[in-house]
C-alpha positions as CSV (number, residue, x, y, z in Angstrom):
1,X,-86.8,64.1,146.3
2,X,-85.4,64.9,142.7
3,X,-85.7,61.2,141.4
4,X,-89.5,61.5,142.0
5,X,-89.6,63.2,138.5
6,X,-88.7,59.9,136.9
7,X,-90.8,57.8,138.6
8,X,-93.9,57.4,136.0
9,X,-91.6,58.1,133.2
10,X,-91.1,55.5,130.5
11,X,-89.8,54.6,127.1
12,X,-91.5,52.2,124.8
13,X,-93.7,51.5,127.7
14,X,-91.3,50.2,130.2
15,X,-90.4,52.6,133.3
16,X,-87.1,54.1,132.8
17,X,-86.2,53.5,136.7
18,X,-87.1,49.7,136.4
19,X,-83.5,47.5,137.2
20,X,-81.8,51.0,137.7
21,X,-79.6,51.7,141.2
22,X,-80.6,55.0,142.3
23,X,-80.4,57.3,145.7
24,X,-83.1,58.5,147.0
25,X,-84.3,60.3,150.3
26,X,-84.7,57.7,152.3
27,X,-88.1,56.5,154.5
28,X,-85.6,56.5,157.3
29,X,-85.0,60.1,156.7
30,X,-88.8,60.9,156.0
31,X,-89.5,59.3,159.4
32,X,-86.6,61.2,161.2
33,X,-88.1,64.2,159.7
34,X,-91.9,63.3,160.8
35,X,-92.9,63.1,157.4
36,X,-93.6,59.3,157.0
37,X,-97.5,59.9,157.6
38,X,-98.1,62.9,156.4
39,X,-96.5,62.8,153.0
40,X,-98.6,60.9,150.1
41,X,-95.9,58.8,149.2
42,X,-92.4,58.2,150.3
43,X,-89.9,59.0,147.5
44,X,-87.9,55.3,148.3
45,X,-91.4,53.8,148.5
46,X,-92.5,55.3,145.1
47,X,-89.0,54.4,143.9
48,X,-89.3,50.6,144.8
49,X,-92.8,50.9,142.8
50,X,-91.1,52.2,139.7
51,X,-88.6,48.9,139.8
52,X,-85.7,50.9,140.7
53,X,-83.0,49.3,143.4
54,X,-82.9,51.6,146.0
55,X,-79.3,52.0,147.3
56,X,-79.8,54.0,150.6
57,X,-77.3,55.5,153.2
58,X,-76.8,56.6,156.5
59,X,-79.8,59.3,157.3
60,X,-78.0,62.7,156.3
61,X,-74.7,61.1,154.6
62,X,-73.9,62.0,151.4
63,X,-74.6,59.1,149.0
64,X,-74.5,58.8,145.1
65,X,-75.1,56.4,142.9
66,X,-74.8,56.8,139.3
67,X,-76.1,53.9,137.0
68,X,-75.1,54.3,133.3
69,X,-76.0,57.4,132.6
70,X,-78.5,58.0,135.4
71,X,-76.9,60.3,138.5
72,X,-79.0,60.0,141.7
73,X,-78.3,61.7,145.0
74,X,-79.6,60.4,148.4
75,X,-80.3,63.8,150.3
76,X,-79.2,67.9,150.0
77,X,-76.2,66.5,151.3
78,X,-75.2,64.7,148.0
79,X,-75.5,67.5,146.2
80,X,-72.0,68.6,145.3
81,X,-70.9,65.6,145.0
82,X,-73.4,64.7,142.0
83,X,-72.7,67.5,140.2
84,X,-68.9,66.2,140.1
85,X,-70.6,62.9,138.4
């Protein structure tokens, strides 16, 4: 849920996520979970608001995607391999 950080951020006005590929837990996962209607907002949801280009995986398979210098992991099980990135 990390990228939700970046969602309402922007520089000179624009969001910083708009055009970007990015990983994100996944509705898929949420809904696996039984999170999809309890949550406010799903983090691919809010992440599709923001402009970014959600790249998602398998539910639970570690997936990163790094876009310049923006490093986004899909799930806890990303983890190590974003901090190699």
């Amino acid at each position: 849920h990390g990228p939700l950080g970046l969602a309402n951020c922007k520089h000179e006005g624009k969001l910083i996520l708009a055009g970007k590929f990015v990983a994100a837990f996944s509705n898929e996962e949420e809904e696996v979970l039984g999170l999809s209607d309890v949550l406010p907002v799903l983090t691919e949801d809010l992440m599709d608001r923001a402009g970014a280009v959600c790249v998602p995986a398998e539910p639970w398979k570690a997936n990163v995607v790094v876009d310049g210098r923006l490093v986004t992991g899909q799930n806890p099980q990303s983890s190590l391999e974003v901090t190699f990135k």
